[in-house]
N, C-alpha and C positions, 0 to 999 in steps of 0.2 A: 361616269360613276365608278368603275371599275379602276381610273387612274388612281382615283381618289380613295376609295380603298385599299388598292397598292401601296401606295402613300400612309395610311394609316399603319398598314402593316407594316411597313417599314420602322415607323415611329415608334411602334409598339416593342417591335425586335431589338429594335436600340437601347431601351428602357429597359426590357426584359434581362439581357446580355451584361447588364452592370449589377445585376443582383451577383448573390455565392455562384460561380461559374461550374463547379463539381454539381452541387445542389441542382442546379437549372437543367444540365445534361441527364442527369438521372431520371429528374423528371421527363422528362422531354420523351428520351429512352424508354419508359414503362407507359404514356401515352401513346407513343406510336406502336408498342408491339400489342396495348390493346387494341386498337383500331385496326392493326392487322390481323389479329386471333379473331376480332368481327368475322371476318371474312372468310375466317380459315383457310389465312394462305398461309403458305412458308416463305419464310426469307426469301427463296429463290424466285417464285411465282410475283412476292413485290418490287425481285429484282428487273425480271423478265418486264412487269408491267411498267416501270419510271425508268428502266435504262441506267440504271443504280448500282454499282457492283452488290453482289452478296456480301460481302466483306464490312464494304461502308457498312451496308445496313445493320449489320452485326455488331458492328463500333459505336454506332448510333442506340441503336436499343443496350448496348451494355454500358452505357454514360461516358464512353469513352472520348466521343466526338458530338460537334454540335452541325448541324447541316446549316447553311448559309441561308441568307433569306429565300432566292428562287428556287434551291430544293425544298424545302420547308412547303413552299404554293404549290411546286410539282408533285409531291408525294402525298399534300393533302386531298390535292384534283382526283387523283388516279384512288385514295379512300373513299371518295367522295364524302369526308368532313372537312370543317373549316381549319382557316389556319389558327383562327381561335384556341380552337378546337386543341391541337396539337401543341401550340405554344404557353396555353394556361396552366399554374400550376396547382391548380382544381383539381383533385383527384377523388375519385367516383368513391364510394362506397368501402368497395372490397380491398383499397388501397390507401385510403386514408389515413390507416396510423402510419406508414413508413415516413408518412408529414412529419410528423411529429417527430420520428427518432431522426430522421436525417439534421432537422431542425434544434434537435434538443444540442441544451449546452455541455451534457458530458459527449455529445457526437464529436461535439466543435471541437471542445478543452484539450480531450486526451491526444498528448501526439503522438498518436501510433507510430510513428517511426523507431520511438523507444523501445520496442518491441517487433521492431523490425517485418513490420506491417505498412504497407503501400494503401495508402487510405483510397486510390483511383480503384484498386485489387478488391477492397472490404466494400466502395461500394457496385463496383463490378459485380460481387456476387448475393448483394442484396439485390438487384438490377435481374439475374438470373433468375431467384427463387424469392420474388418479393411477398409471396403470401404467406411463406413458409417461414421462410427468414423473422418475418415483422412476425407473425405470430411466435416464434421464439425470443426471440426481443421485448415484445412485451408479458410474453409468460416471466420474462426474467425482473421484468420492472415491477409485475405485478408481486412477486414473490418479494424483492428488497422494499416492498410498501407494507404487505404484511409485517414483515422482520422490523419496520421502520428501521429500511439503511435508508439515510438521508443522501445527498450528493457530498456532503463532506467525507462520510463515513464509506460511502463507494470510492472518492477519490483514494484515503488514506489504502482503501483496499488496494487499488491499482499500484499506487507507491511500496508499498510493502512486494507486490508482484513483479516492479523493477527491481527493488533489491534484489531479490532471491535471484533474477533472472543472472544478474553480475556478479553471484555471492558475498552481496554489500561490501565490492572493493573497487575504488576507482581507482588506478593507479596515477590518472594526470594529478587528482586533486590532491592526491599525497606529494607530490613532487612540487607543487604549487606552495602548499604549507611546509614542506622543508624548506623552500629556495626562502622562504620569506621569513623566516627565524635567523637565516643564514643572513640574506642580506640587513636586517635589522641588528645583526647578531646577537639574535635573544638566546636564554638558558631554559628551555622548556623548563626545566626542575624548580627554576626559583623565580620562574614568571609569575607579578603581580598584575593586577589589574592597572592600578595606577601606571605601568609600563604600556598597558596596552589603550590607555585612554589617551595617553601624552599622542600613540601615532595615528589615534583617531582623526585625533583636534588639529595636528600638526601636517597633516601628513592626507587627511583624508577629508578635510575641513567641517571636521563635525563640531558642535556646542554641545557639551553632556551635563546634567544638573540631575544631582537626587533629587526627589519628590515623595513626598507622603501623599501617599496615593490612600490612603483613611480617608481624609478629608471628603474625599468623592464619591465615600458611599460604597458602592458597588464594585469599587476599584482594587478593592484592598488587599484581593489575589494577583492583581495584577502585574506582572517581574518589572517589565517595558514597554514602553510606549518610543515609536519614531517619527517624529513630523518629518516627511522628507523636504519640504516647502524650505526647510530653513536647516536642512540638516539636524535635525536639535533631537538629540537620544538622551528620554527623561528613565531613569533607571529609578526602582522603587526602594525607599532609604533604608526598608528591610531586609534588604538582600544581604547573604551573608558574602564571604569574599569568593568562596569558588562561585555562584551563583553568577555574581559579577562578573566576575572574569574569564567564564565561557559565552556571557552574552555578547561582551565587549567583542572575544574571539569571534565569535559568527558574523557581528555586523563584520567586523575587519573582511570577513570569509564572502558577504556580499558585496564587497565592495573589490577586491584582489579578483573575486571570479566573473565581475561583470554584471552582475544578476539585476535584472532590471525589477522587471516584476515577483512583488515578496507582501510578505506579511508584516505588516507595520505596528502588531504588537504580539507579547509575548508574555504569556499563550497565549492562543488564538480565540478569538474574539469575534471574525467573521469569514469565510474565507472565496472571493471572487473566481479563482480559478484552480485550474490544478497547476497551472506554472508557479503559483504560487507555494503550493506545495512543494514541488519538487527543484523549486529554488531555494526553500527553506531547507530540504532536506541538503543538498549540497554544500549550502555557506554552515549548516552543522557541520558537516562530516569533513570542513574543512577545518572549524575551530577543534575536533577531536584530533587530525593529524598536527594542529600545531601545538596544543597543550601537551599531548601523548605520541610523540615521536615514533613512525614506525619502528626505522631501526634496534632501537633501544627496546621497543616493546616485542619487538620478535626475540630478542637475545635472553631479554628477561623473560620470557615466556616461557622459553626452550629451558631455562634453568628450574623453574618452576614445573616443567613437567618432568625434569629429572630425578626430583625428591623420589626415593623409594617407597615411603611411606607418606600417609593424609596425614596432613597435621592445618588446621584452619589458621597457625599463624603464619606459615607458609601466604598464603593468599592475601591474609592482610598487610602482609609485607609489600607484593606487589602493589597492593591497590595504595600503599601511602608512598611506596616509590616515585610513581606518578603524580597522586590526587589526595584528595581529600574528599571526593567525590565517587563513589562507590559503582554510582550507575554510570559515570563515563567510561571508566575502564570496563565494566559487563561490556558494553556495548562498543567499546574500540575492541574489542576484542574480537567479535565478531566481524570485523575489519582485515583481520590477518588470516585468522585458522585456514581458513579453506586455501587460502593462495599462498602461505608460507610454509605451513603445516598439514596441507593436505587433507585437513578437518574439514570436509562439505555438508557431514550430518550432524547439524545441531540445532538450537532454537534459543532464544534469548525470550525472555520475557519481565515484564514488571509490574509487579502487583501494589494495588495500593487498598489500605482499608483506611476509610474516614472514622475519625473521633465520634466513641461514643456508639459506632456502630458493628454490627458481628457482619457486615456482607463483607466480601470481598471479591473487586473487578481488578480483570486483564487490562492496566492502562497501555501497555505498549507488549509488541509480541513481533517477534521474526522466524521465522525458519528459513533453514536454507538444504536443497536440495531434495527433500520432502515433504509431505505433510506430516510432521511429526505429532503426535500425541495430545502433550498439551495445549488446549488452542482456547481462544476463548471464546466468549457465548454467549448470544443475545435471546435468548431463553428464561435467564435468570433461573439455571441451573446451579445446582451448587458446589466448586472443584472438590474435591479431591482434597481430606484435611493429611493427609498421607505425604504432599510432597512435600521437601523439605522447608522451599520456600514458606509454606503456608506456616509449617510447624516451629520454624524462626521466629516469624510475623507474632506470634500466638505466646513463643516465650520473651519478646520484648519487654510485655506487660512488668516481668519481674526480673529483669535483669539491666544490663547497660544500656545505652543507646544505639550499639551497635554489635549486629551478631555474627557470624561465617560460619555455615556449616557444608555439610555437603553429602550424599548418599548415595546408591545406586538405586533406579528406581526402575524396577521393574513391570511392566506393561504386560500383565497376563493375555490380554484378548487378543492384543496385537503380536504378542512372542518376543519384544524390544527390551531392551535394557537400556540405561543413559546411566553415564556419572553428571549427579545433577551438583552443581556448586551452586552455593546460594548465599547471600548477606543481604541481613536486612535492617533499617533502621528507624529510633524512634523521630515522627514527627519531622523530617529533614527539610520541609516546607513551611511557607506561611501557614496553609488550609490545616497545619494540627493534623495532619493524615498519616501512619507508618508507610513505609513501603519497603517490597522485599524484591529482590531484582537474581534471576538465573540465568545460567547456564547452562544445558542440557545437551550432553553430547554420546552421540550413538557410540555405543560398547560393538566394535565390528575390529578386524583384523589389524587395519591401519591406523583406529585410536590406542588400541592395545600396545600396539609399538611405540608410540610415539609418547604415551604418559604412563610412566614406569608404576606411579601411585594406585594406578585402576585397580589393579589385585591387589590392594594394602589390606591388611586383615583387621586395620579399625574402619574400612569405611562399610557399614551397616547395606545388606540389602533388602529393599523396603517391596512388597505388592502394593502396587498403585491403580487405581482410576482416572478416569478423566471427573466425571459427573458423580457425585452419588446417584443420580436419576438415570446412571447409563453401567454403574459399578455391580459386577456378577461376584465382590469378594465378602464374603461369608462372613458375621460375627466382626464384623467392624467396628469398635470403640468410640473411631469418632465422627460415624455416619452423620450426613446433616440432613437426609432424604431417604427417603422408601428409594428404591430401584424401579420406579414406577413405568419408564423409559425402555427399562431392559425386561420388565414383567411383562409387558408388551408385547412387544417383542417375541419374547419367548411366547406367548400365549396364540399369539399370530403362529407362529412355529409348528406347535402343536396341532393347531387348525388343521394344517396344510398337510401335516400326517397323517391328520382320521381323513380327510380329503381322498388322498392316496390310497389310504388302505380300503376306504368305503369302493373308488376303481376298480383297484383289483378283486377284490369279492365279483363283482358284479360284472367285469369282463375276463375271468376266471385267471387271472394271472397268479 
C-alpha cells in the first residue's frame, strides 16, 4: 500500500510541476512555512529535524526553489502532514486572496522587467509578508473598483508610468524610423499616404481597401480595422489624409519593429493584454519618428525657442512645418525636451468636449518627472475653465477652426508656474467633438534659459486650479463648482484646531 501511494505521489508531483512553475513554488513556500509556524519552529529546529540545510529551507519557503519528490515525503513525515498536504494548492482561509493576485491577469500581463523588477524578487516578497502584502494588494483593488478603474484603464495607467520612467524617448525606435525613410528614401515633409501604402502592399504584403464603415452601424467611429489572417488593412473612407497616413505609419511601425501581439483595430475596441498596449504604443511612436524627424525637430524647436517674444504664429509655423496635425507634433514633442533640451518638467495633455455638450474630459495626459498639476479625474470634477487650453476650446465656438494660444499658469497651492502652449480645434474627428491639446512646462532655471519667450511681456499670467471642487481662488468668473472638496477640507482643519486648543486648556499648556 505504501508503494502504491508512493506512486501516486509521484504522479501527482508530475502533474503538479507542468502548471505556472513561479505560481507552484510560492505556493508550495507559504504552505510549508505554515505547517512549520504549527509547530512553532524555526527554520533551523526544521533544519535540525529533516537534515535540510537552513538555507534550502529558506529558498523553499521564499518560492525560490521546489524540493524534489523525496524531500517533499521527508519533510512532510518529520510535519507530520501529508504530502497532500504540502503539495495542494488549497489555501486555507487566511491566505486565500494571494490565489487570486498571484493568478490574476494583470499578475501575469504586466512584464515587470520594464520597470526593472525581477518578478522571482516581487514574489519573494509577497512569500515574506503574504498577509500584509495581499491585504495591500487588495486594498488597492478594492479602491480601482470603487473609482471603476477597469483593467484597460489600470493598464493605460501602467503605460503612461513606462513613459515617464524613459522620459517618452526611445532612442533605438528613433534610429529605426530614420534608417527607414533613409533607405526607402522618403521626404518626411512631402510624405503621402499613397507613398506609404505602395510599401505596405509592396513590400509588406498587405491588401488595404477603403470601407464605409456607416454601413455597420456602430462602426462609424471606427478609423481601422486589420484582419491579420489575410493581411488586409480596411481603412474608414472618412478619414481625412493625415489621419491616413499616420495609420499607414504605425501599421509600417508594427511590422519594421517586429511587434507580434497588437490591436487589430483603431481605436480600440477590445483590449486582450497589455503587450498589446505597449506594442501599440511603440509601432506609434515609431510612425511619429518617421512623419516628424527628430533631427529637424530638435533644430526647429531650438529656433522656436529663440523668438524673444510670444507670438502664436510662431508655433503654428512649426506645427504646419511638419503636419497638418496638431496633436502629433504636442506629442513629438514631448519626444525630445527632456533628452535634447534638458526639459524633464512638463506634461502634455488632450482635452476633448463632445457636440452639444459643456463637459469636458482628459482624453490623453503625460507627465514627465513629476506629478505635475494638471491631471485628470475620475470624480467628474470639474477643470479649471482658467487654463488656456480650456479657454481656447470655449472661443472655438466663434472663431476659425483652429486656435494657438499660450499663458503662464500659475499654481497657487502648489507655488509652480508653467508656460502653458495650447491649440485647439474644431471637430478634427468623425465623433463632431473639438479637442484642445498642451503643453505645460515648469518655469525653473533651466527652462528660463533655454526659451528666450518665457519673460515675453504679451504672454498673460493666469491664477489657476486644478478642480473647481479643489480651487481656494476667490471671486472667480468662471467657476463651474462650489469648492466643496476644499471647504472640506478646510472644515476638517478647523476641527483639528479647537481639537488642539480644547488639549491644551485641559493639560495646561
Amino acid at each position: 500500500m505504501k508503494k502504491l501511494l508512493c506512486r501516486q505521489s509521484q504522479l501527482f508531483y508530475i502533474c503538479y510541476m507542468n502548471a505556472d512553475s513561479d505560481y507552484i513554488r510560492v505556493i508550495f513556500g507559504l504552505k510549508l512555512r505554515q505547517q512549520r509556524q504549527k509547530k512553532n519552529w524555526s527554520l533551523q529546529d526544521l533544519a535540525n529535524q529533516t537534515g535540510l540545510s537552513k538555507s534550502y529551507l529558506n529558498e523553499i519557503e521564499n518560492g525560490k526553489k521546489y524540493p524534489k519528490h523525496d524531500k517533499i515525503i521527508q519533510v512532510a513525515e518529520t510535519l507530520g502532514c501529508s504530502f497532500d498536504d504540502l503539495v495542494s494548492t488549497k489555501l486555507d482561509r487566511s491566505l486565500a486572496p494571494i490565489n487570486e493576485i498571484l493568478q490574476s491577469d494583470v499578475f501575469k500581463e504586466i512584464p515587470l522587467d520594464l520597470f526593472g523588477i525581477n518578478r522571482n524578487n516581487l514574489i519573494g516578497m509577497i512569500s515574506e509578508a503574504p498577509k500584509k502584502v495581499t491585504a495591500f494588494i487588495t486594498t488597492l483593488i478594492e479602491i480601482s473598483q470603487n473609482y471603476n478603474l477597469g483593467k484597460e484603464r489600470f493598464f493605460f495607467a501602467v503605460l503612461r508610468s513606462f513613459q515617464e520612467l524613459y522620459n517618452n524617448h526611445f532612442p533605438e525606435i528613433e534610429e529605426k524610423a530614420e534608417a527607414f525613410y533613409q533607405q526607402y528614401n522618403l521626404n518626411p515633409r512631402e510624405l503621402k499616404s499613397a507613398e506609404l501604402e505602395k510599401i505596405l502592399i509592396e513590400n509588406f504584403g498587405y491588401q488595404i481597401h477603403s470601407e464605409d464603415f456607416d454601413k455597420f452601424g456602430t462602426l462609424q467611429h471606427l478609423r481601422s480595422l486589420y484582419i491579420p489572417e489575410k493581411k488586409n488593412l480596411l481603412l474608414n473612407q472618412r478619414l481625412d489624409e493625415n489621419q491616413k497616413t499616420f495609420i499607414l505609419a504605425k501599421e509600417i511601425g508594427f511590422q519594421v519593429l517586429d511587434l507580434k501581439a497588437r490591436p487589430n483595430t483603431y481605436s480600440w475596441v477590445d483590449i486582450n493584454s497589455f503587450e498589446e498596449i505597449l506594442n501599440n504604443y511603440y509601432a506609434s511612436y515609431f510612425a511619429g519618428g518617421l512623419l516628424i524627424p527628430k533631427k529637424e525637430l530638435v533644430r526647429k524647436t531650438a529656433d522656436f525657442f529663440d523668438h524673444k517674444e510670444w507670438n502664436p504664429t510662431h508655433f503654428e509655423d512649426l506645427i504646419q512645418h511638419f503636419t497638418n496635425s496638431p496633436e502629433t507634433l504636442y506629442y513629438r514633442l514631448t519626444n525630445i525636451l527632456a533628452s535634447e533640451f534638458g526639459i524633464k518638467d512638463l506634461f502634455y495633455l488632450c482635452f476633448v468636449q463632445k457636440k452639444n455638450s459643456p463637459k469636458v474630459q482628459i482624453l490623453k495626459e503625460l507627465h514627465l518627472n513629476q506629478q505635475q498639476a494638471p491631471r485628470s479625474n475620475a470624480m467628474n470634477e470639474h477643470y479649471c475653465r482658467r487654463w488656456v487650453a480650456l479657454k481656447n476650446m470655449e472661443q472655438l465656438e466663434s472663431s476659425d477652426a483652429q486656435l494657438t494660444n499660450a499663458q503662464i499658469s500659475h499654481y497657487k497651492d502648489f507655488g509652480l508656474s508653467y508656460l502653458v502652449i495650447s491649440t485647439s480645434q474644431k471637430n478634427p474627428f468623425s465623433d463632431g467633438s473639438n479637442r484642445s491639446y498642451c503643453l505645460g512646462i515648469l518655469l525653473n532655471t533651466n527652462s528660463l534659459k533655454k526659451i528666450n519667450f518665457a519673460k515675453s511681456a504679451n504672454l498673460q499670467t493666469v491664477e489657476v486650479g486644478v478642480t473647481c471642487e479643489h480651487c481656494s481662488i476667490s471671486n472667480c468668473d468662471v467657476r463651474q463648482a462650489p469648492a466643496t472638496r476644499l471647504d472640506k477640507e478646510l472644515f476638517n482643519n478647523d476641527m483639528k484646531k479647537s481639537i488642539d486648543k480644547i488639549r491644551n486648556q485641559i493639560l495646561g499648556k
